[in-house]
Residue, then its C-alpha position, 0 to 999 in steps of 0.5 A: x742671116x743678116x747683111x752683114x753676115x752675109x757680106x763677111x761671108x762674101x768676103x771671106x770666101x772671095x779670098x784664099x785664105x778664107x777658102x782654106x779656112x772653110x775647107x779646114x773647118x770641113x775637113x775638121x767636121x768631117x773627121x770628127x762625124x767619122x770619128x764617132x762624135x754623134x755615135x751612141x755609147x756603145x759604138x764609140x766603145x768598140x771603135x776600139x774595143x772587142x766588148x761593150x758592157x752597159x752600164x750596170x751590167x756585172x762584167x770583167x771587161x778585161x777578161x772578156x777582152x782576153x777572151x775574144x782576143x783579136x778575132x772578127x767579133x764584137x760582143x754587146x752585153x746589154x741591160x735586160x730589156x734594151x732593143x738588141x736590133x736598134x743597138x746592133x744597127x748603132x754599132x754599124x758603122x763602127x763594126x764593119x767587118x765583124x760578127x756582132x752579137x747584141x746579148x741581154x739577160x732574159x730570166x734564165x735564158x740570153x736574149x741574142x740578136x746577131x748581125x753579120x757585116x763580114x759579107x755583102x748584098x748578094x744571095x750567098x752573102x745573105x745566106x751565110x750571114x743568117x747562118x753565122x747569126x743563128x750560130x754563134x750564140x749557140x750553147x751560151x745560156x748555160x752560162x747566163x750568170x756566168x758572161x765570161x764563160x759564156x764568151x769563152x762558149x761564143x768565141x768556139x763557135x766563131x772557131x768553128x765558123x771560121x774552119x767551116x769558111x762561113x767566116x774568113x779568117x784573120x784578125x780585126x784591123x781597127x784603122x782610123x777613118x779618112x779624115x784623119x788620115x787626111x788631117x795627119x797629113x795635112x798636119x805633116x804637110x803644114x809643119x814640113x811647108x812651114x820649115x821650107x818656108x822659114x828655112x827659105x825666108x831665112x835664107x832670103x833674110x839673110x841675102x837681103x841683110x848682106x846686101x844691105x850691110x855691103x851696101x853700107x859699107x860701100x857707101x860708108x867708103x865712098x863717103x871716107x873718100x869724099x872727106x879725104x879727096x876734101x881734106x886735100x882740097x881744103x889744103x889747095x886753098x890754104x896753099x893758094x891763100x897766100x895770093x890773095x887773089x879773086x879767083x882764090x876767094x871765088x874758090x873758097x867761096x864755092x868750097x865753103x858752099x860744097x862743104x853746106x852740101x856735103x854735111x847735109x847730104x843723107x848718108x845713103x845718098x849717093x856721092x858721085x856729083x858731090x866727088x865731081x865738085x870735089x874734083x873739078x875745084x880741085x882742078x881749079x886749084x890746081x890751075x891757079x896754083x900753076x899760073x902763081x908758079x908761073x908768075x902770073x899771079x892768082x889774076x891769071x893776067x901774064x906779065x903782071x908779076x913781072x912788070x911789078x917785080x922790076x918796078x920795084x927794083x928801079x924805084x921801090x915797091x911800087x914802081x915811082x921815084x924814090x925820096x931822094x930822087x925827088x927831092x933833089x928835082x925839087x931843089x933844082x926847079x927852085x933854083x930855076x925859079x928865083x934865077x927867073x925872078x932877078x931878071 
């Protein structure tokens, strides 16, 4: 194996994922050996079946079938000539807990070799099993060119077997392997874990869309409120405008730079210190158009308003004489000045 093949697979058995995926794969190896992947021909049929017939052997394997029914036995025809031994001993693990019986024509005669899984190791077990053996095929080579006849002669004396208590009674019971009890399971498993996952994603999905869509909607609030509390505070200043004074174009100024910010703030961005500004120049606003109803103008210096007003009343609009009032203090101070000269 190279390195980097043993580096991936390094890597891949470091992580869960990859343990789990190893352990499919072994699970999935192990289902397929039980399930018969590498079983000869003969052994993958009765898996399933009563009846094995080889290939060119003359047989009514659905009749043969009917025959043997659901008994505790299985029956291999095989071609003349074949081991019976070494295809009885395939079939082992494929036929636990049946009477099988391997049978090839020889001549006029069957050729028979029967093996008894229906027992255990012990002496009695053993006993019995060399008694059923050399039971059931007796009678068959009657019927030599007749196999389903010959069937009908083994099954009476399985029935036979089975009155004497030689072979326990009740039918075969072909229930699949481990494996795949575990892999339906585990298929059973996957597909309720997937819906639990999917249901509480969807669920999770669903909270985390919510909330996001209140948290647009309240920050689409907060933002209309902001262009409202400034729409109110633009009018302030149109009100104020009037005065003309610095102070009034102090606050424009900072109204127009508050106005840079709130265009480019980010619409998710909070507007909790762009409200602040917004209030405090709302505040001021509101205390200079309080100091211009009070008469101190939009300076804030008391008295000023006042003072200008009366001046303007005596003398015009800035306080000084008015045209009349000079020119007749002029044309007294000429006539004292050409009295002076005639002296």
């Amino acid at each position: 194996m190279s390195v980097d093949a043993r580096r991936w697979l390094r890597r891949l058995v470091g992580t869960a994922f990859g343990r789990a995926v190893l352990a499919c794969l072994a699970l999935a190896g192990w289902a397929l050996w039980s399930g018969g992947l590498f079983d000869s021909p003969a052994a993958r049929q009765v898996r399933a079946s009563s009846v094995y017939a080889a290939p060119g052997v003359d047989l009514d394997r659905a009749a043969a079938e009917r025959v043997i029914g659901n008994r505790r036995l299985v029956v291999l025809i095989m071609r003349p000539g074949t081991d019976l031994a070494g295809t009885c001993d395939d079939t082992e693990r494929a036929t636990q807990g049946t009477l099988v019986l391997a049978m090839s024509r020889d001549g006029d005669d069957w050729d028979t070799y029967g093996c008894s899984r229906l027992g255990g190791d012990s002496p009695r077990d053993i006993g019995r099993s060399v008694v059923v053996e050399s039971v059931i095929s007796q009678g068959a080579d009657a019927f030599v060119h007749r196999p389903v006849e010959a069937l009908k002669v083994i099954v009476l004396n399985y029935d036979r077997l089975v009155r004497t208590g030689l072979v326990p009674d009740g039918g075969r019971t072909i229930s699949p392997s481990l494996p795949r009890y575990l892999l339906a399971g585990g298929a059973v498993g996957g597909v309720v874990a997937g819906a639990a996952v999917l249901w509480l994603g969807g669920r999770r999905a669903g909270r985390l869309a919510d909330a996001r869509r209140a948290g647009r909607d309240a920050r689409a609030d907060e933002r209309a409120a902001l262009g409202a509390a400034t729409a109110v505070l633009a009018q302030q200043i149109i009100d104020l405008d009037r005065t003309a004074g610095p102070a009034s174009r102090w606050l424009a100024a900072d109204y127009v730079g508050l106005l840079d910010e709130v265009s480019g703030a980010d619409a998710g961005a909070s507007t909790d210190r762009l409200r602040e500004r917004v209030e405090e120049l709302s505040r001021r606003a509101a205390e200079l158009a309080a100091d211009a109803a009070s008469g101190r103008g939009a300076g804030g210096a008391p008295g000023r308003g006042a003072g200008a007003r009366s001046g303007r009343r005596a003398g015009g609009s800035s306080g000084r004489p008015s045209g009349a009032t000079r020119g007749q203090a002029a044309g007294k101070n000429r006539a004292r000045t050409r009295g002076r000269g005639r002296r």
